[in-house]
Z-matrix of the N, CA and C atoms (Angstrom, degrees):
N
C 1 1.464
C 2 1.523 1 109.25
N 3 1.313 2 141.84 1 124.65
C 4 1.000 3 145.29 2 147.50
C 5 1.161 4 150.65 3 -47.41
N 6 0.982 5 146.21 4 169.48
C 7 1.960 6 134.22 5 -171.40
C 8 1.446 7 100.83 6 -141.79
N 9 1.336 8 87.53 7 149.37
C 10 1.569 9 94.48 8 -176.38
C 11 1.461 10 120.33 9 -85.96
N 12 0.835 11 117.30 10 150.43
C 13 1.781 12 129.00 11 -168.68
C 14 1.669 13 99.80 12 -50.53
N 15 1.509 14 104.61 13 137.85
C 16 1.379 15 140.38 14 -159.56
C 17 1.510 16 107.55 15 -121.14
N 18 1.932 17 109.34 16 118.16
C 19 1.911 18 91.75 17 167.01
C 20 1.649 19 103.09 18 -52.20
N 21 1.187 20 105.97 19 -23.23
C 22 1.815 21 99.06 20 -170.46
C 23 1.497 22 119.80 21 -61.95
N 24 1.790 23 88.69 22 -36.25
C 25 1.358 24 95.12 23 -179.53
C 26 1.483 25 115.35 24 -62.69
N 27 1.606 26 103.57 25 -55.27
C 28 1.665 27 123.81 26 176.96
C 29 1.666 28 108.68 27 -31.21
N 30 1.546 29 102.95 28 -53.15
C 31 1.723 30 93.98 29 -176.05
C 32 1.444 31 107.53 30 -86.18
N 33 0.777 32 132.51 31 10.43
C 34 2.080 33 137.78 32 138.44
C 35 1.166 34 126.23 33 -32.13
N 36 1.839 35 81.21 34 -74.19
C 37 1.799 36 92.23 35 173.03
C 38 1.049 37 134.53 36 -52.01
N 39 1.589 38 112.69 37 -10.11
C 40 1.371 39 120.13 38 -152.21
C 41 1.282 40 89.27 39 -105.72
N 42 0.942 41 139.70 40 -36.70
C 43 1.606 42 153.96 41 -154.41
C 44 1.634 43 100.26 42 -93.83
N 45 2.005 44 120.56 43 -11.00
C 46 1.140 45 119.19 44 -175.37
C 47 1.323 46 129.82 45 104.74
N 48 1.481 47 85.56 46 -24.28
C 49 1.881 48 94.77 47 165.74
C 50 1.926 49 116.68 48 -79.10
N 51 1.400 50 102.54 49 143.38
C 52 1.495 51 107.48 50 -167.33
C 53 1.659 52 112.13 51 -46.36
N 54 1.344 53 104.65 52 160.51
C 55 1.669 54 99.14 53 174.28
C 56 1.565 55 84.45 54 -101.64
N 57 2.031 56 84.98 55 140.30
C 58 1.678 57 94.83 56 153.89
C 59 0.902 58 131.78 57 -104.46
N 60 1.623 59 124.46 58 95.98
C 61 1.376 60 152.74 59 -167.43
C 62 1.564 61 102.99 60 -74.15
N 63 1.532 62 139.65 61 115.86
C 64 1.523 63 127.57 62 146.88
C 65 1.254 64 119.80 63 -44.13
N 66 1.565 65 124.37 64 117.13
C 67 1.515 66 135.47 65 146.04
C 68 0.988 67 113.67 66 -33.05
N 69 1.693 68 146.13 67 102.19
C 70 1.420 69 97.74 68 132.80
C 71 1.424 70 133.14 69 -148.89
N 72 1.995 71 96.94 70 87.96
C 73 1.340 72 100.03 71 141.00
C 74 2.076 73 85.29 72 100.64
N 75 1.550 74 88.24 73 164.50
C 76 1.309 75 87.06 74 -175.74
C 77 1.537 76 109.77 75 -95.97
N 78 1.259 77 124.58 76 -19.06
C 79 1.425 78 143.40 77 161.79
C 80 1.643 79 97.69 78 85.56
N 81 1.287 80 105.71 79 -169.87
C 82 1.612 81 109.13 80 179.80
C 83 1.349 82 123.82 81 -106.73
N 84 1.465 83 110.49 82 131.38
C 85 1.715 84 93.23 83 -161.80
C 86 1.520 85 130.60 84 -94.81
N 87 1.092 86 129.80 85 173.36
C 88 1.283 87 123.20 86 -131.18
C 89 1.568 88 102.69 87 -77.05
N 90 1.614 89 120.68 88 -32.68
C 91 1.466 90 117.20 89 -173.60
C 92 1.833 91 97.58 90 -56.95
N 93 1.287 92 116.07 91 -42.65
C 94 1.846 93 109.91 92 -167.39
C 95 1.389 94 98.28 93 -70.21
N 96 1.340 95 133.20 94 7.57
C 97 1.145 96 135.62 95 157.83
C 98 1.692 97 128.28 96 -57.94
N 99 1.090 98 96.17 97 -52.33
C 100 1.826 99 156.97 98 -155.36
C 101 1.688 100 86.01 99 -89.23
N 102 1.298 101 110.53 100 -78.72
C 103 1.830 102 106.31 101 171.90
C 104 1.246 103 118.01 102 -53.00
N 105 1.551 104 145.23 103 -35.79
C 106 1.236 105 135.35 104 126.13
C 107 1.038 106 143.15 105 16.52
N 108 1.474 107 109.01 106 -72.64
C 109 1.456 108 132.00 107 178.56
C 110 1.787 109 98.70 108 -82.63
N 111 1.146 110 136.29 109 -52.70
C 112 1.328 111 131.79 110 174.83
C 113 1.436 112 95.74 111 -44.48
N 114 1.471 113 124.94 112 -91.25
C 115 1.414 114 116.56 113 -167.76
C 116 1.183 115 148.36 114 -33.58
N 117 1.587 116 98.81 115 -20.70
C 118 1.748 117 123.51 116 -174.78
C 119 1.531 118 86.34 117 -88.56
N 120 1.388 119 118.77 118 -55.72
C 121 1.300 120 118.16 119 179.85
C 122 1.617 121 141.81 120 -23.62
N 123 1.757 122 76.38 121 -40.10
C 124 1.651 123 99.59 122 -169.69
C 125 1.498 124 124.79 123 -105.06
N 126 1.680 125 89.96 124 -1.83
C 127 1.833 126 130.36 125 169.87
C 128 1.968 127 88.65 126 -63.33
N 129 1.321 128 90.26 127 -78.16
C 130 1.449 129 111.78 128 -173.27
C 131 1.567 130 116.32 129 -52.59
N 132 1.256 131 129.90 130 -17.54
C 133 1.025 132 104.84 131 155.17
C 134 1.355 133 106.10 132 -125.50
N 135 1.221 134 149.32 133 55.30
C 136 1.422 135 158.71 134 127.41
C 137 1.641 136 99.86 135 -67.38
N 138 1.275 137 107.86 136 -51.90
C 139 1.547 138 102.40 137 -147.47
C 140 1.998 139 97.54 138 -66.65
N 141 0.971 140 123.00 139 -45.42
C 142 1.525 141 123.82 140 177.42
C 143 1.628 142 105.78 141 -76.85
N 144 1.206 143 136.67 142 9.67
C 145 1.531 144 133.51 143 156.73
C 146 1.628 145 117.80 144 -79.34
N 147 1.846 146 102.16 145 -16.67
C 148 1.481 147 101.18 146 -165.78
C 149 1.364 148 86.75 147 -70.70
N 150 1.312 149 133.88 148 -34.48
C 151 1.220 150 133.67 149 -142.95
C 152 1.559 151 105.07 150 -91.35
N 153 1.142 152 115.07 151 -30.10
C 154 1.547 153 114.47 152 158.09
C 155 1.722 154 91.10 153 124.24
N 156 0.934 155 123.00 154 34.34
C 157 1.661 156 138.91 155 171.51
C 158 1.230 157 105.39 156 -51.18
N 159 1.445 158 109.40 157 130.82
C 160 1.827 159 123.93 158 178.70
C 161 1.496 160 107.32 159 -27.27
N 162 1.681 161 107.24 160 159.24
C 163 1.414 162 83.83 161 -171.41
C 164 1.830 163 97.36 162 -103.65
N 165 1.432 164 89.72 163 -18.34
C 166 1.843 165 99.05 164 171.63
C 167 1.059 166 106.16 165 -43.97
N 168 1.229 167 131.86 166 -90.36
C 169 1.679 168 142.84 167 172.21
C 170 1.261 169 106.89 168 -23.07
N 171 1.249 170 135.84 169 -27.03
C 172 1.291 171 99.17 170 -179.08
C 173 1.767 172 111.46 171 -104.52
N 174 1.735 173 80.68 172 -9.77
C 175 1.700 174 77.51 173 163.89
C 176 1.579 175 127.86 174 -89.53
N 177 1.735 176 105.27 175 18.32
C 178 1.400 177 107.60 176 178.84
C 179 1.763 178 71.44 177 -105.17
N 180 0.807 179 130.83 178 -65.44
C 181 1.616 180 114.31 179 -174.41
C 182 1.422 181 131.45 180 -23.21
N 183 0.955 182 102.18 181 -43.26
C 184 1.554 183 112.53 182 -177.72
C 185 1.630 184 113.23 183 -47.71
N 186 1.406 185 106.55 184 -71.16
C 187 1.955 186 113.91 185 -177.12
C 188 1.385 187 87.66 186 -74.72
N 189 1.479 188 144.51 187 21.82
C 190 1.646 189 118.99 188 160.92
C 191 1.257 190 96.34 189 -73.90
N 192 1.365 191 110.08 190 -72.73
C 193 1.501 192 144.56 191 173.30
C 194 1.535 193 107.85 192 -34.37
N 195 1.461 194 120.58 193 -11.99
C 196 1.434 195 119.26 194 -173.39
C 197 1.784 196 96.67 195 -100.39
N 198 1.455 197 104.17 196 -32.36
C 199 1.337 198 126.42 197 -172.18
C 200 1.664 199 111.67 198 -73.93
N 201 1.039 200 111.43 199 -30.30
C 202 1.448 201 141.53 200 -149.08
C 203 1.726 202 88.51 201 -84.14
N 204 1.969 203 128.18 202 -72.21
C 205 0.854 204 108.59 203 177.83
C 206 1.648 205 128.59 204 -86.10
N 207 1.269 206 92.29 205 8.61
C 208 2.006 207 97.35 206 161.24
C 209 2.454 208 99.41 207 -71.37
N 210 1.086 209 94.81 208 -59.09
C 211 1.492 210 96.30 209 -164.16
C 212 1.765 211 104.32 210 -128.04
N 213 1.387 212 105.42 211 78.36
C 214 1.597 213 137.82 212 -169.84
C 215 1.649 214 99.66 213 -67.68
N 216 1.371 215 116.86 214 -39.34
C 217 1.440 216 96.39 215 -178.48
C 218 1.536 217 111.59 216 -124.23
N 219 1.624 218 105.77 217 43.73
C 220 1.495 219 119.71 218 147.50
C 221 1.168 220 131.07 219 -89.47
N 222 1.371 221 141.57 220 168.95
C 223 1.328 222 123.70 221 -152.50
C 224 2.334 223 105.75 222 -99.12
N 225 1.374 224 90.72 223 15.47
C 226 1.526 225 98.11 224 156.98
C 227 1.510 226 119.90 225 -57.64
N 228 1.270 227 123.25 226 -50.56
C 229 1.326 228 124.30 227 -168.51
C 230 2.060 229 106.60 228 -66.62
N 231 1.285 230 98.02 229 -37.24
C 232 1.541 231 109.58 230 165.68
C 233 1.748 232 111.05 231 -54.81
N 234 1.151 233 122.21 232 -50.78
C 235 1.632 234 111.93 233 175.50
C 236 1.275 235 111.19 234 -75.84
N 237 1.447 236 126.43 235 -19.69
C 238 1.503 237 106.75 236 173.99
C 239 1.946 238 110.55 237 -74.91
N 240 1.613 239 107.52 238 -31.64
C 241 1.294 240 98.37 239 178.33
C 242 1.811 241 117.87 240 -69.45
N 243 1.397 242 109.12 241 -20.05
C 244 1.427 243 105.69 242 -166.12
C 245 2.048 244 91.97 243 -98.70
N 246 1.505 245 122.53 244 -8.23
C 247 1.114 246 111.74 245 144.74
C 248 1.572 247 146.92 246 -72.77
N 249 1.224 248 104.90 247 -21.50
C 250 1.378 249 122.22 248 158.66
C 251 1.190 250 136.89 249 -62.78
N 252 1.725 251 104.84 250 -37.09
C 253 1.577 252 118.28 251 162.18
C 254 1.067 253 120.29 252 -69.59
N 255 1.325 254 114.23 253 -35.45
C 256 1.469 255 109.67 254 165.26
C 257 1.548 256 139.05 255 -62.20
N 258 1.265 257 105.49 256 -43.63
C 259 1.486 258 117.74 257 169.43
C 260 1.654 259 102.97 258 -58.77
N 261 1.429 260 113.49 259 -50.81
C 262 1.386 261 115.66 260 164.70
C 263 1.595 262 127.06 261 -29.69
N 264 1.213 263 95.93 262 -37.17
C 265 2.008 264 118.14 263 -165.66
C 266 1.876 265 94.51 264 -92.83
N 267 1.427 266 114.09 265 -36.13
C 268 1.208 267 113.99 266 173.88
C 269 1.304 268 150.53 267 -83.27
N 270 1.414 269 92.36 268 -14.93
C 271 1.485 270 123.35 269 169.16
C 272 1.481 271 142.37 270 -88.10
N 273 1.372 272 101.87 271 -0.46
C 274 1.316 273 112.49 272 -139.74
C 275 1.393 274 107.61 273 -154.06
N 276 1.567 275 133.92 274 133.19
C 277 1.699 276 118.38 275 177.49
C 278 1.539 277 104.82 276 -83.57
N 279 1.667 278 97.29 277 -45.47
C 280 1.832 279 107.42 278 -148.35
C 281 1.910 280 83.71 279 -90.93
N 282 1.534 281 94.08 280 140.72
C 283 1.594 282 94.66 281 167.65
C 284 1.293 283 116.59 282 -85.10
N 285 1.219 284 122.09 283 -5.53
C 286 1.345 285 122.71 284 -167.78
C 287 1.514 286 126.76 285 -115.96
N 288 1.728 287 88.81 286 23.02
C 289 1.545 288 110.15 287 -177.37
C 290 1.493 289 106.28 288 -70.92
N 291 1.267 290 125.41 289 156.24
C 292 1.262 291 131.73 290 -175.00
C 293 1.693 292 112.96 291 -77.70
N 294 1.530 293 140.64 292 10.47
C 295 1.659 294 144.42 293 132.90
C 296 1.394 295 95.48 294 -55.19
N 297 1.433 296 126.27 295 -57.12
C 298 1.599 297 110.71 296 -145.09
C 299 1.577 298 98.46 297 -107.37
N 300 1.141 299 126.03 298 6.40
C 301 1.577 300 134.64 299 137.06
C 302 1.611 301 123.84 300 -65.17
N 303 1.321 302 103.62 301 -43.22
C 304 1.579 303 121.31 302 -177.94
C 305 2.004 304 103.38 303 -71.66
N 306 1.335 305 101.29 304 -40.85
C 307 1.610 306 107.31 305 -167.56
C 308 1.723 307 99.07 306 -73.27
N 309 1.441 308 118.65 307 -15.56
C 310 1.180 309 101.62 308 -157.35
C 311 1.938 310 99.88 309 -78.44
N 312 1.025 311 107.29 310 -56.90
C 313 1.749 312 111.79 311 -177.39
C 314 1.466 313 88.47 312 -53.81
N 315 1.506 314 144.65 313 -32.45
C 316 1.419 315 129.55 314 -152.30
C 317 1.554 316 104.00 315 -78.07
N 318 1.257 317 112.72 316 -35.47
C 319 1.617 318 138.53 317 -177.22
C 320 1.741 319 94.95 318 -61.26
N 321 1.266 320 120.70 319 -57.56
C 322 0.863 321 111.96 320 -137.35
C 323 1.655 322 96.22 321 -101.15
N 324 0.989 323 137.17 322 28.82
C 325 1.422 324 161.13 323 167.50
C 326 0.955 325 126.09 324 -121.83
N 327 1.454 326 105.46 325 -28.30
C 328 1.660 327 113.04 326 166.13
C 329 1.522 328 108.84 327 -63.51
N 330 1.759 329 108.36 328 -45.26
C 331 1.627 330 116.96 329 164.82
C 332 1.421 331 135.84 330 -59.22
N 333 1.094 332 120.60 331 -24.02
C 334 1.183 333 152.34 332 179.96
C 335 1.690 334 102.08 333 -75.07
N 336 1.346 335 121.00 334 -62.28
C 337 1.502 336 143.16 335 167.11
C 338 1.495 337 104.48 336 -43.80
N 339 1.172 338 142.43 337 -72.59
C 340 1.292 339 170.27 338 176.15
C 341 1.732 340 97.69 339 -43.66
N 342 1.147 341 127.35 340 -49.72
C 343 1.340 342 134.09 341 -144.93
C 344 1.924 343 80.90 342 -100.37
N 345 1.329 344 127.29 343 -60.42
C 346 1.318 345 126.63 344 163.50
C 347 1.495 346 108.40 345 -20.82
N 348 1.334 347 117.93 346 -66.47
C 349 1.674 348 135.70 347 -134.16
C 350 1.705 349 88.01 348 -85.37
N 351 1.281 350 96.04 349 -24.90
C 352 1.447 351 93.97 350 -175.53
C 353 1.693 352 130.60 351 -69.19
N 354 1.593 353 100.56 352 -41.55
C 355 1.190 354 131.18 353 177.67
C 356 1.566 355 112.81 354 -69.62
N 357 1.546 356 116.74 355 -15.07
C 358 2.036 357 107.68 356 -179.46
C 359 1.646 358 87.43 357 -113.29
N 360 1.097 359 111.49 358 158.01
C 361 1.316 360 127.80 359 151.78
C 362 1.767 361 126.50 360 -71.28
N 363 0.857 362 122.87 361 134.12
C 364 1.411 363 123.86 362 -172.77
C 365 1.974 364 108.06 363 -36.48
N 366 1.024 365 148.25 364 -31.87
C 367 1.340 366 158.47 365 -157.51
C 368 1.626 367 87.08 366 -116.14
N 369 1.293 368 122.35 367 -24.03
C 370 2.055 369 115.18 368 -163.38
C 371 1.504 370 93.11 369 -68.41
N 372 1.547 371 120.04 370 175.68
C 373 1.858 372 141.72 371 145.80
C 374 1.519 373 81.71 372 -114.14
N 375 1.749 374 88.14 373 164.98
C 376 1.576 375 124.07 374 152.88
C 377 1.385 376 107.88 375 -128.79
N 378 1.041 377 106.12 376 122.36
C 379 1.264 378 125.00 377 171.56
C 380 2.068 379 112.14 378 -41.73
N 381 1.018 380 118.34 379 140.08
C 382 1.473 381 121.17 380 -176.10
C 383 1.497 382 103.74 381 -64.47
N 384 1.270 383 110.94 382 -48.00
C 385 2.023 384 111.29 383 -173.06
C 386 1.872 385 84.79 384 -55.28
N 387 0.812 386 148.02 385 -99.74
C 388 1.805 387 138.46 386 -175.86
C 389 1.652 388 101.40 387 21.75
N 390 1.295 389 116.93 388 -48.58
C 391 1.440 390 103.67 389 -168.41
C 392 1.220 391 125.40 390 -84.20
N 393 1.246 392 112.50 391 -17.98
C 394 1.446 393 132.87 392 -166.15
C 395 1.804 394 101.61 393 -37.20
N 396 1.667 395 101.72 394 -74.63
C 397 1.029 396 130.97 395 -172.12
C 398 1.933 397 114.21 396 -40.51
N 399 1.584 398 104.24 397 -71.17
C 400 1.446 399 111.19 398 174.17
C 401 1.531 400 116.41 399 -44.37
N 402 1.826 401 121.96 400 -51.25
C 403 1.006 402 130.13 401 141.02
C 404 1.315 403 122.62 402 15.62
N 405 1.723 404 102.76 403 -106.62
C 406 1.685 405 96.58 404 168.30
C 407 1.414 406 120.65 405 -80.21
N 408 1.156 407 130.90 406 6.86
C 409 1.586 408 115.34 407 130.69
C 410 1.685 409 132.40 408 -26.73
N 411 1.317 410 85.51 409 -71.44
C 412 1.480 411 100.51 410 166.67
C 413 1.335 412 124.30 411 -38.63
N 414 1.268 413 111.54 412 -47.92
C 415 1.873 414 133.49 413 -165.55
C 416 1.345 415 86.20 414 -65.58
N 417 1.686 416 119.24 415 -66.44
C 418 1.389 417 116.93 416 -148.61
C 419 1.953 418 103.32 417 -88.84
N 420 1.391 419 123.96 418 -1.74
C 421 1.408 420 108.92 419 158.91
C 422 1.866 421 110.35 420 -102.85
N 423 0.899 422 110.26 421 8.36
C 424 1.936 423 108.72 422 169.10
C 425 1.494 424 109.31 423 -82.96
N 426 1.987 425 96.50 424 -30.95
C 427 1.359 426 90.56 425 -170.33
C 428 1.897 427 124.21 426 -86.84
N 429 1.670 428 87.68 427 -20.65
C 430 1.584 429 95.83 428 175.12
C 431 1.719 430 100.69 429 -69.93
N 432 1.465 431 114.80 430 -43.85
C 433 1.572 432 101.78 431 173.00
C 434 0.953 433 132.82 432 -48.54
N 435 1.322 434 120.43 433 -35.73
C 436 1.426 435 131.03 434 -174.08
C 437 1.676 436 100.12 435 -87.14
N 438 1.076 437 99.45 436 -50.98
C 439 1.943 438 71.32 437 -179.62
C 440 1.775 439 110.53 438 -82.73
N 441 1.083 440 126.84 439 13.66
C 442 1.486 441 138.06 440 149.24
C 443 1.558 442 104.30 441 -56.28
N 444 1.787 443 110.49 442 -63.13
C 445 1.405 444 113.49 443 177.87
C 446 1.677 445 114.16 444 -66.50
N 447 0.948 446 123.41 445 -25.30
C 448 1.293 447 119.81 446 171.37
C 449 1.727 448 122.78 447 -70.38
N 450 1.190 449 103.94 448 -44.81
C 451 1.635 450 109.15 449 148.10
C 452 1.603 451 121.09 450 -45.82
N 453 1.069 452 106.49 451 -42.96
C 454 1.317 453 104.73 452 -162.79
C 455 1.758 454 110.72 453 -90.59
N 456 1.907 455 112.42 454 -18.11
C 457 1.442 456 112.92 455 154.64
C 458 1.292 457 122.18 456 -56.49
N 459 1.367 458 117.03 457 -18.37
C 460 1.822 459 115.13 458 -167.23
C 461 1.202 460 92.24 459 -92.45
N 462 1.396 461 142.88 460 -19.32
C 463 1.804 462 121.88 461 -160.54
C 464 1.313 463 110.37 462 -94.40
N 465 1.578 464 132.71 463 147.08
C 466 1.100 465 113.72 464 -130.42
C 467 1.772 466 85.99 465 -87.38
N 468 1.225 467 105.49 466 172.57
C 469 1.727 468 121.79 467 173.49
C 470 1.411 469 107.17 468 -74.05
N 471 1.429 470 119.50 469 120.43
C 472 1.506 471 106.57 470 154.91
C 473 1.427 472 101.80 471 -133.26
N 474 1.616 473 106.59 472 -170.25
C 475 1.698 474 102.63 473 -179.78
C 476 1.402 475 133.03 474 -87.54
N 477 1.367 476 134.33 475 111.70
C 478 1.411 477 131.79 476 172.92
C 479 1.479 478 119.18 477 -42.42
N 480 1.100 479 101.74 478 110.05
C 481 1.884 480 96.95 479 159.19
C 482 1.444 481 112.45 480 -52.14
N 483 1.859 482 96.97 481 135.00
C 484 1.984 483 97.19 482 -177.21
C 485 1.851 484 92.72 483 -68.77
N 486 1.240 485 132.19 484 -24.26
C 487 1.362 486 106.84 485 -178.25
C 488 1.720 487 118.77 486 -94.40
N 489 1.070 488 115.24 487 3.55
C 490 1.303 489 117.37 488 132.19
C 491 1.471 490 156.90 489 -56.31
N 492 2.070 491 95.01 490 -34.94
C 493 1.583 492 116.60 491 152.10
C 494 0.919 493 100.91 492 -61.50
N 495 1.440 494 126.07 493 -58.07
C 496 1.751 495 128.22 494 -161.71
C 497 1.438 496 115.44 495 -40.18
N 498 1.598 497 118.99 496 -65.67
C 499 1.249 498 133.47 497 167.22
C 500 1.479 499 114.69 498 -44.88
N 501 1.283 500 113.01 499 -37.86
C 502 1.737 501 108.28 500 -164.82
C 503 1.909 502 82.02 501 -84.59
N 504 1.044 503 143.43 502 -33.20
C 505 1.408 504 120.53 503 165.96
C 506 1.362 505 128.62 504 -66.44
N 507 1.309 506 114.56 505 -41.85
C 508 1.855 507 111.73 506 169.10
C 509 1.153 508 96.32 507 -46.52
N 510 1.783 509 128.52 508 -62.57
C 511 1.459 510 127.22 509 -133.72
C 512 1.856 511 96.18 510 -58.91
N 513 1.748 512 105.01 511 -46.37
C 514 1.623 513 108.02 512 177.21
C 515 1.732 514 101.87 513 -51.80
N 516 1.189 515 131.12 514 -58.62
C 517 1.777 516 124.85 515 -153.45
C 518 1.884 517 76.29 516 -59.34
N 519 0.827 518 122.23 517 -45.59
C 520 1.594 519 112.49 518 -160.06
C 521 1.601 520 129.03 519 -62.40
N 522 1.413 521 91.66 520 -29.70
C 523 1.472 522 121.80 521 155.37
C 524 1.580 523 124.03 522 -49.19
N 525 1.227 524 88.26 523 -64.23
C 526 1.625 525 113.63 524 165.20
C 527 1.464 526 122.20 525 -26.88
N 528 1.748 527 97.43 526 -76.01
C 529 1.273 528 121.47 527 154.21
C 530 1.484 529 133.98 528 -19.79
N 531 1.320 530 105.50 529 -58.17
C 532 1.245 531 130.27 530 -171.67
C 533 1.336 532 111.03 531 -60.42
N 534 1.594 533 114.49 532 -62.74
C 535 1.473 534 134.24 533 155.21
C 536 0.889 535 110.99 534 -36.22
N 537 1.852 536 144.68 535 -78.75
C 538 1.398 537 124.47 536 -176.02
C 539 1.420 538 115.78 537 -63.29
N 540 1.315 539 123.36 538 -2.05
C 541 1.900 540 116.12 539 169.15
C 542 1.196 541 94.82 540 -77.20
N 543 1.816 542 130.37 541 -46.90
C 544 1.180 543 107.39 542 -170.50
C 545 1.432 544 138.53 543 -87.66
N 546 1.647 545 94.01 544 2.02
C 547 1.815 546 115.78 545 173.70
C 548 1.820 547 107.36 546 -77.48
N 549 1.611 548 94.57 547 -26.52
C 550 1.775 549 81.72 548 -174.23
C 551 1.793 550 101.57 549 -98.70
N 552 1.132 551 113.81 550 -7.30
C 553 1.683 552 108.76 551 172.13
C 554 1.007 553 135.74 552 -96.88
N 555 1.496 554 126.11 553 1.25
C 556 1.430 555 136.97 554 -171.96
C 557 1.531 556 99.82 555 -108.44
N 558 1.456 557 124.71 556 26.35
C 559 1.466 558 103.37 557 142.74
C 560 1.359 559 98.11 558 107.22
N 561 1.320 560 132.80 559 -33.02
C 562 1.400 561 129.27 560 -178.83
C 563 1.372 562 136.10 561 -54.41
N 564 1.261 563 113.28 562 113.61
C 565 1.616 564 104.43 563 -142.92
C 566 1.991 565 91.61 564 -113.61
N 567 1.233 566 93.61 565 2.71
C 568 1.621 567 104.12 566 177.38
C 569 1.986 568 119.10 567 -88.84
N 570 1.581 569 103.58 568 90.01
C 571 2.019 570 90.15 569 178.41
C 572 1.208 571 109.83 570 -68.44
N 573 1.463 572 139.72 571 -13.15
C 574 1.166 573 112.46 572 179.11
C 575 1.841 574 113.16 573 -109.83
N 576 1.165 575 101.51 574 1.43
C 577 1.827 576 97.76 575 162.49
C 578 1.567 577 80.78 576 92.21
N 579 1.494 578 103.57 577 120.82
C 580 1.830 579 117.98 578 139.30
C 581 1.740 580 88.40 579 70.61
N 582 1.690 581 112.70 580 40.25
C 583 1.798 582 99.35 581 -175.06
C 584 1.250 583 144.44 582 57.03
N 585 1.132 584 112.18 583 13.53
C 586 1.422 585 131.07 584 -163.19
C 587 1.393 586 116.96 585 -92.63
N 588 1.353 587 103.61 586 121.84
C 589 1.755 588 112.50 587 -151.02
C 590 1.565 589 89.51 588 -119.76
C-alpha cells in the first residue's frame, strides 16, 4: 500500500532520495467505457421488445444509444431513458409487471454507464477504486425502489383515469425537456463529455 506524498517526502527528493509517488494502477480504459453504454443500451431496449414495443421507436432508439456512447454526457442518453419509459407506459397495463421491474435497474446503469463515459476522455482510464462508491449507490437506491414497489404491490388496484395517464406522460416529456434546456445552458462547451475526442 502506498502513502501519500509528504513535505517530508518532497524535501527528500530534493536531497536525492526517491519521491513517494501513489500507484494507481492502469485503470480501465475509456473505449470499455463506451462498450458499457452500448450494452446497457441494448439491455434497455431489449427489455420493452419482449413486450412487442413499436418497431419505429425502437428504431429511433437504436442511433440514440449509438449516439449516446459517442457523446455520453449529452443530453442523448436522457431521450433514450425518457424513451424507454414510455414504450414502458405503452406497452403494458400492470406497472408492476416484471419488463418494467426488469427496465428499472437496466435504465439506471445505462445512466450510470453514460455518466462514467462521460467523465474520461476517449485516450483517458479510470482507475477501478472510482467504482466502489457509485456501486453501492446503486445497491442502496434499487433497494429503496424496490421496497417502494413492494409497497406499492399491497395497495389495493383501482382504475386510472386515461387523462390521468395522459398527464403523467406530458409531465415525463416535460421533464425531459427540462433536462435538455438544462444540459444546453449550463455552460458546457464539451459534446463528447470529460473532452473526449
Amino acid at each position: 500500500m502506498t502513502r501519500p506524498v509528504t513535505p517530508g517526502a518532497t524535501r527528500r527528493a530534493t536531497r536525492g532520495a526517491p519521491l513517494d509517488v501513489p500507484r494507481l494502477g492502469r485503470g480501465v480504459p475509456a473505449w470499455l467505457l463506451r462498450l458499457a453504454v452500448l450494452l446497457t443500451g441494448a439491455l434497455v431496449i431489449a427489455i420493452p421488445s419482449t413486450e412487442g414495443a413499436m418497431s419505429g421507436a425502437l428504431f429511433i432508439l437504436c442511433p440514440a444509444i449509438l449516439a449516446s456512447a459517442y457523446a455520453p454526457a449529452s443530453p442523448v442518453p436522457t431521450a433514450v431513458v425518457i424513451g424507454a419509459a414510455v414504450l414502458a407506459a405503452l406497452t403494458g397495463d400492470d406497472p408492476l409487471r416484471p419488463a418494467v421491474l426488469a427496465l428499472i435497474p437496466a435504465v439506471h446503469l445505462f445512466h450510470l454507464s453514460c455518466a462514467f463515459a462521460g467523465l474520461v476522455p476517449m485516450r483517458g482510464r479510470l482507475h477501478a477504486r472510482a467504482f466502489v462508491r457509485p456501486a453501492i449507490r446503486f445497491v442502496a437506491v434499487q433497494a429503496v425502489v424496490f421496497a417502494f414497489v413492494g409497497v406499492a404491490a399491497l395497495l389495493p388496484v383501482t382504475e386510472i383515469p386515461a387523462t390521468l395517464e395522459i398527464m403523467a406522460l406530458a409531465g415525463l416529456v416535460a421533464v425531459g425537456l427540462i433536462i435538455v434546456w438544462w444540459h444546453r445552458h449550463r455552460g458546457d462547451d464539451s459534446h463528447t463529455g470529460g473532452g473526449g475526442r
